[in-house]
C-alpha positions in Angstrom: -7.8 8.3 -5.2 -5.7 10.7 -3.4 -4.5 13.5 -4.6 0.0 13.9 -4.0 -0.7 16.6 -1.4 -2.7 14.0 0.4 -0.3 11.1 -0.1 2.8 13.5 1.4 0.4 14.4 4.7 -0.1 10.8 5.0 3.5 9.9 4.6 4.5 12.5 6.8 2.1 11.7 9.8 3.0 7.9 9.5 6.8 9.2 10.0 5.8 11.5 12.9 3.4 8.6 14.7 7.0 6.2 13.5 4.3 3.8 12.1 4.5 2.0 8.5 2.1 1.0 6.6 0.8 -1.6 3.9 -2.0 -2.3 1.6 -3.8 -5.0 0.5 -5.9 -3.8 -2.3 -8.4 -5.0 -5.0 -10.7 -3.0 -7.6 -8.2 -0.1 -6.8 -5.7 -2.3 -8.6 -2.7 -1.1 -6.6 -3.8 2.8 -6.9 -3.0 3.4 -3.5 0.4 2.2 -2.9 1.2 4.1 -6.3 -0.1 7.4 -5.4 1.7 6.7 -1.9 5.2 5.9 -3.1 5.0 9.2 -5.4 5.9 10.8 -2.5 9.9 10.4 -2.4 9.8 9.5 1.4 7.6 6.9 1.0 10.3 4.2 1.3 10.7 5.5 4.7 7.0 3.9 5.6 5.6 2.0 3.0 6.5 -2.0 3.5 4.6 -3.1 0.7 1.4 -3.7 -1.5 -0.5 -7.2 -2.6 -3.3 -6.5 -5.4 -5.7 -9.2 -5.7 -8.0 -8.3 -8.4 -9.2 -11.2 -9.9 -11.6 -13.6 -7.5 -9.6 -16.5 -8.4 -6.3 -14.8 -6.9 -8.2 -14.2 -3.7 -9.1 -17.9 -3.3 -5.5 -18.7 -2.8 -4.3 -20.2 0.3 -2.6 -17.3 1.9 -0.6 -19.1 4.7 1.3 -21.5 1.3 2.9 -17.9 0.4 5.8 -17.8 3.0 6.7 -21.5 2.7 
């Protein structure tokens, strides 16, 4: 999806704006928050990735997950 020079610019304009980020992600399968946190600053930004690829994981009653 991206290519690493693209995942550093992003990292470093969401540590210049001091904004995070997270994804939520689906056919990608998680592709990218891992092209993201190959950029060794990432932790800096990145709070976290959910993957839901299968429709009966996306059928789950989200507000059960932080009991």
């Amino acid at each position: 999806m991206f290519c690493q020079d693209t995942a550093r610019r992003v990292v470093e304009l969401l540590q210049e704006k001091n904004w995070r980020i997270t994804f939520a992600e689906s056919c990608t399968g998680g592709l990218a928050a891992a092209e993201l946190v190959g950029v060794s600053s990432a932790s800096s930004v990145f709070d976290g990735s959910f993957v839901t690829y299968a429709d009966s994981a996306k059928l789950v009653d989200r507000s059960k997950l932080y009991e």
